[in-house]
C-alpha positions as CSV (number, residue, x, y, z in Angstrom):
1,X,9.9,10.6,-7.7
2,X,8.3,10.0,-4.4
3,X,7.9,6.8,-2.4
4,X,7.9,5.9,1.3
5,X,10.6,5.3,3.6
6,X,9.0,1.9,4.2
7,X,11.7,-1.3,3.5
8,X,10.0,-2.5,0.6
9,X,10.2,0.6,-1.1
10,X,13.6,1.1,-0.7
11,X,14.7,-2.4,-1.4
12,X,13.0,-2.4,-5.2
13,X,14.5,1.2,-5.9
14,X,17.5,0.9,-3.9
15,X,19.9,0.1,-7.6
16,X,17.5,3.0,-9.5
17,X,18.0,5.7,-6.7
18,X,21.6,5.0,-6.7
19,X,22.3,5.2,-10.4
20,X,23.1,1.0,-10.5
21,X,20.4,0.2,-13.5
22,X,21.8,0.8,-16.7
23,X,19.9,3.1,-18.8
24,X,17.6,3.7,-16.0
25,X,16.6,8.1,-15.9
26,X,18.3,9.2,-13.3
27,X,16.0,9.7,-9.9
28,X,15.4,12.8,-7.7
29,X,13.9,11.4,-4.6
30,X,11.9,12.6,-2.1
31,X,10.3,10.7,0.9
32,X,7.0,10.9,2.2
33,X,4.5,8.1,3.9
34,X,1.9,7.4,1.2
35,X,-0.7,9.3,2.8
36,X,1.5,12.6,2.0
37,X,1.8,11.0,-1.9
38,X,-1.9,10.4,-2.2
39,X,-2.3,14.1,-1.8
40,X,0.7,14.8,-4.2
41,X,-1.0,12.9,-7.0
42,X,-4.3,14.6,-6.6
43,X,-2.1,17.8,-6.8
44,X,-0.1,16.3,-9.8
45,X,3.2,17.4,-8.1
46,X,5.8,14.6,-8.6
47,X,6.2,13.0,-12.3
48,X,6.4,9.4,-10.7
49,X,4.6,8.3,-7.2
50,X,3.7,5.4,-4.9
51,X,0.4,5.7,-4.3
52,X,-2.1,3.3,-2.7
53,X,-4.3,1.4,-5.1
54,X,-7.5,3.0,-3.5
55,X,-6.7,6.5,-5.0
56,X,-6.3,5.6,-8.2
57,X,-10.2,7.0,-9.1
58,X,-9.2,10.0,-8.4
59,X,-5.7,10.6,-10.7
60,X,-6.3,8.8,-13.6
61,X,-6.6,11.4,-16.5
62,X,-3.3,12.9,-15.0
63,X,-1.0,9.1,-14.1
64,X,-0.9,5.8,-15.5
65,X,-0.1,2.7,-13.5
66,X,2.9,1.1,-14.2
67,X,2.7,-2.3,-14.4
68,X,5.3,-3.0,-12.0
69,X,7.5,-1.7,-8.5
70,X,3.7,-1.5,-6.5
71,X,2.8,-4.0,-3.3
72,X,0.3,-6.9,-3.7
73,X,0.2,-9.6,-1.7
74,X,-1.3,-13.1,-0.2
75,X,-1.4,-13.1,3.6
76,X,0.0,-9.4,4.3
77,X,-3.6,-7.5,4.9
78,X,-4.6,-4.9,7.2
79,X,-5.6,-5.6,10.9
80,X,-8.3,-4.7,13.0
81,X,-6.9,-4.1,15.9
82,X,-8.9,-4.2,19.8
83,X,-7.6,-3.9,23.4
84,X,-9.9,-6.7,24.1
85,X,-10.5,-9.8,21.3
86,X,-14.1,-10.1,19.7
87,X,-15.2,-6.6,20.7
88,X,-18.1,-5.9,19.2
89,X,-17.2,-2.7,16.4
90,X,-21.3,-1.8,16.2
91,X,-21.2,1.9,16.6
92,X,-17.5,1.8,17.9
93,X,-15.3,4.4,17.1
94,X,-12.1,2.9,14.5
95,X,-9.0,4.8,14.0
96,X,-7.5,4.8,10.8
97,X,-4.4,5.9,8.7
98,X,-6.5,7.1,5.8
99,X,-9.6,7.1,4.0
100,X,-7.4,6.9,0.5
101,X,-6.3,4.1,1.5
102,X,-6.7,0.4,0.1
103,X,-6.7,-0.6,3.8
104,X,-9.6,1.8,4.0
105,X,-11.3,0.1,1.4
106,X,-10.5,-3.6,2.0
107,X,-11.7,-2.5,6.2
108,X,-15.5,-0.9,4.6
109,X,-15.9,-4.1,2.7
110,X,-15.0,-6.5,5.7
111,X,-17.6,-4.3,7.5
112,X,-20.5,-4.5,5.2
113,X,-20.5,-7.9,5.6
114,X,-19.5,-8.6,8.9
115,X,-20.6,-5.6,10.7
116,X,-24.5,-5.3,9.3
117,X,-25.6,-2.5,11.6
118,X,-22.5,-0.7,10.7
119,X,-19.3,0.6,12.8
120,X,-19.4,4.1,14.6
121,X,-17.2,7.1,13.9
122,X,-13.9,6.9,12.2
123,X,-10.7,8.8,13.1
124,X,-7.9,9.5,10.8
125,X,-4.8,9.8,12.6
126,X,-1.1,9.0,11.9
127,X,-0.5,6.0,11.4
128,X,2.2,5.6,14.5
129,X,-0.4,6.8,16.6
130,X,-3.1,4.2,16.1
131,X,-1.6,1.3,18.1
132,X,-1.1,3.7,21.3
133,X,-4.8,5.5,20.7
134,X,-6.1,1.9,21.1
135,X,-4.2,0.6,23.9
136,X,-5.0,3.6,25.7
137,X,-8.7,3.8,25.1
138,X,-8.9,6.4,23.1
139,X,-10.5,4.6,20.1
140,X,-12.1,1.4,20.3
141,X,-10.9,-0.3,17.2
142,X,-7.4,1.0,15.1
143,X,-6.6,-0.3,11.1
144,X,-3.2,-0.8,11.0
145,X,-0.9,-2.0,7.9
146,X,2.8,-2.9,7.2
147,X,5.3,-3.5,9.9
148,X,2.5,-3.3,12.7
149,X,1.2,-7.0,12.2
150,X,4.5,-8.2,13.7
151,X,4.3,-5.3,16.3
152,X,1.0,-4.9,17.8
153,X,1.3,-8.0,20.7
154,X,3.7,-5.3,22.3
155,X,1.2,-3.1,23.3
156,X,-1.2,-6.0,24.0
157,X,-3.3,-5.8,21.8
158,X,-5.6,-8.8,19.9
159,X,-6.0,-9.2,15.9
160,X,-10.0,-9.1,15.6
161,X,-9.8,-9.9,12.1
162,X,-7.4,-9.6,8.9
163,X,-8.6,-7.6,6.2
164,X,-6.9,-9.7,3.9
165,X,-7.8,-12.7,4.6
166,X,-11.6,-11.4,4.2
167,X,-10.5,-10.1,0.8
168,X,-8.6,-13.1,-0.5
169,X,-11.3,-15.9,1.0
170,X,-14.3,-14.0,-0.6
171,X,-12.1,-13.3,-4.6
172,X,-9.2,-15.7,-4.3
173,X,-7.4,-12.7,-5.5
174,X,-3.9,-11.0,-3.7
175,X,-4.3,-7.9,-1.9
176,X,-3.4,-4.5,-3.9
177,X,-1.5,-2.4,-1.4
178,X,0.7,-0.3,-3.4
179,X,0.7,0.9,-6.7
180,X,3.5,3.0,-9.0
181,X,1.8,5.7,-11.3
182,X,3.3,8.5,-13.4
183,X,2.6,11.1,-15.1
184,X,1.1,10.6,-18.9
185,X,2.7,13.5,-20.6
186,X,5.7,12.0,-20.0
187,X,4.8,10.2,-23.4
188,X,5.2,6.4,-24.3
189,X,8.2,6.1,-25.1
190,X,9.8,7.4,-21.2
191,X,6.7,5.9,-19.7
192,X,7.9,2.4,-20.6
193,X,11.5,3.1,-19.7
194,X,10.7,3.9,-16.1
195,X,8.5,0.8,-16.1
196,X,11.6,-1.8,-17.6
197,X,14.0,0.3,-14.7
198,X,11.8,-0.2,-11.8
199,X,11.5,-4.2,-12.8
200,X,15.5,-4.3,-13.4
201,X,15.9,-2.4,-9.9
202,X,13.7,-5.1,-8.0
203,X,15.7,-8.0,-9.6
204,X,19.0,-6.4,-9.2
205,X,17.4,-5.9,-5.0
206,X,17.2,-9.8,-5.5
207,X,20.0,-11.0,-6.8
208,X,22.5,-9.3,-4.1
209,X,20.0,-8.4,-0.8
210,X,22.8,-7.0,1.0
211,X,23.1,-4.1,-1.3
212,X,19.9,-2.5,-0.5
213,X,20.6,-3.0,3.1
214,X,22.6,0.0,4.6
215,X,19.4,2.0,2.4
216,X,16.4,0.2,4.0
217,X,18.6,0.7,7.4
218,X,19.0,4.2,7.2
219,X,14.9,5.0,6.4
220,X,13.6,2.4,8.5
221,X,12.9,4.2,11.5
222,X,14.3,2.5,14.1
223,X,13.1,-0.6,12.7
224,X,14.8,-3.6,14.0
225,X,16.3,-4.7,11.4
226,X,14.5,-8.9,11.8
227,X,11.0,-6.5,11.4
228,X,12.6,-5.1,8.4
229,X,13.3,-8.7,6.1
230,X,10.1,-9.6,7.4
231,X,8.2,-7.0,5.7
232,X,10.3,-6.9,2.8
233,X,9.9,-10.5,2.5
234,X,6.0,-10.1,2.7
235,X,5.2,-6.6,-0.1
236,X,8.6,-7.6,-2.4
237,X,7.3,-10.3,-4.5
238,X,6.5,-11.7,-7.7
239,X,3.5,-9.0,-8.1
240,X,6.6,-6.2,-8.0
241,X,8.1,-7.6,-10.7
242,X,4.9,-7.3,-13.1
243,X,1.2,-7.2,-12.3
244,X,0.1,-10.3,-14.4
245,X,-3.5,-11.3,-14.8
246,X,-4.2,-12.0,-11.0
247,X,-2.2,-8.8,-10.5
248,X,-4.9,-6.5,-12.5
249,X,-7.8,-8.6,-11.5
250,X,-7.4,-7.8,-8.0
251,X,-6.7,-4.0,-8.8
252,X,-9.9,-4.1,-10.8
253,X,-11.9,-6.4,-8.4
254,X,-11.3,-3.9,-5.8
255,X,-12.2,-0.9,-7.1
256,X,-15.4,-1.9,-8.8
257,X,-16.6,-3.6,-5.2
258,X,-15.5,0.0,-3.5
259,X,-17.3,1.9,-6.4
260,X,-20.3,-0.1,-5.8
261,X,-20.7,0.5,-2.1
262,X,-20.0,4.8,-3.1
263,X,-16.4,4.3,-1.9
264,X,-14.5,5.5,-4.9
265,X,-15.8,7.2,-8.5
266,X,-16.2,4.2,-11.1
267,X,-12.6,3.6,-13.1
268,X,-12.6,4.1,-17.0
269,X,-13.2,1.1,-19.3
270,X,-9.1,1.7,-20.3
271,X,-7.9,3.4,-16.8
272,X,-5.7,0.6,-16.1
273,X,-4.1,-0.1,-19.6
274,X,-0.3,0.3,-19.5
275,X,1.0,2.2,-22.9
């Protein structure tokens, strides 16, 4: 399996990687920012993978989403991030992480809408990089997700608008970040085994918090470790425990907005359907 070092991710699998859920396969793990696991699962490499939401067009006949272990969320959207608030992004140039990315997607929806004559070039770059590329002029905008909406006043830098916000005033529906897929030749049987091991591993990670924490310490980067409760407290919620109807909805809702604007191939009548 393969999932980010991010706190969220190693709060729910924290019991799993560690042997703690009963009956739970046991995990090989490796790290990598999700980014690096987009490519894996368009390479098929790893049999289980957290992925972002927006590249599920693309690995579908190979994964299935498991409905449970991903990131959705109210209030925890992308940023736009400018050195100077209410720049004007017409034909600016935008750094951002990815363009597999849901925060991708959810920023090229805000943007139809909000930027008619449409933004300028756009930069990929690592993700640590964006904050400093925009603070030192180098880009005019940056996208920026996870721990850096508590971060970004420290290189003084304004919020020009949340991506969420945009998302969840114009569907009422949470924001899919995150998603958990594996492969489907695992068969039915295994598939929904890793699915009832990744739910027991989030609610053993609630039940006793201080379990998880010398493992969210020790991959958080230098996080302090405030920063890290706050973003577990924002992507760890009732959406990790199982999708739901709102939780599918807004997995759905985005993908067929981003296929219509030629962001992403069109998803399968079925693509979503859990075994």
């Amino acid at each position: 399996m393969a999932y980010s070092p991010c706190p969220n991710d190693t709060f729910v699998f924290d019991a799993w990687a560690h042997g703690r859920v009963p009956g739970a396969p046991a995990l090989d793990v490796t790290f990598a920012d999700i980014d690096i696991t987009n490519g894996m699962a368009e390479r098929g490499e790893f049999d289980v993978l957290k992925v972002s939401y927006a590249v599920l067009p693309w690995v579908m006949d190979e994964y299935t989403l498991l409905p449970c272990g991903g990131a959705l969320g109210r209030g925890c959207g992308p940023l736009v991030l400018t050195k100077e608030p209410g720049t004007d992004l017409t034909g600016r140039t935008v750094a951002v992480p990815s363009e597999r990315s849901t925060a991708y997607l959810l920023f090229r929806l805000w943007a139809a809408d909000v930027v008619p004559e449409g933004v300028g070039e756009v930069v990929v770059m690592p993700f640590h990089e964006i904050m400093p590329a925009v603070r030192d002029g180098k880009v005019d905008a940056g996208l920026v997700i996870h721990e850096a909406r508590f971060t970004y006043q420290q290189y003084g830098l304004h919020s020009l608008a949340d991506m969420g916000e945009h998302w969840e005033s114009t569907t009422g529906l949470p924001i899919p970040l995150g998603a958990i897929i594996a492969k489907r030749s695992l068969g039915a049987e295994t598939l929904r085994l890793l699915a009832e091991s990744a739910r027991t591993s989030v609610r053993m990670a609630w039940d006793d918090p201080e379990a998880s924490r010398p493992y969210v310490l020790e991959h958080a980067q230098e996080m302090d470790p405030a920063v890290a409760d706050q973003h577990i407290g924002l992507y760890v919620n009732e959406f990790t425990a199982g999708l739901g109807d709102d939780g599918y909805a807004a997995v759905r809702g985005l993908l067929t907005r981003a296929a219509a604007e030629g962001l992403v191939p069109p998803l399968g009548r079925d693509a979503l359907r859990f075994v």
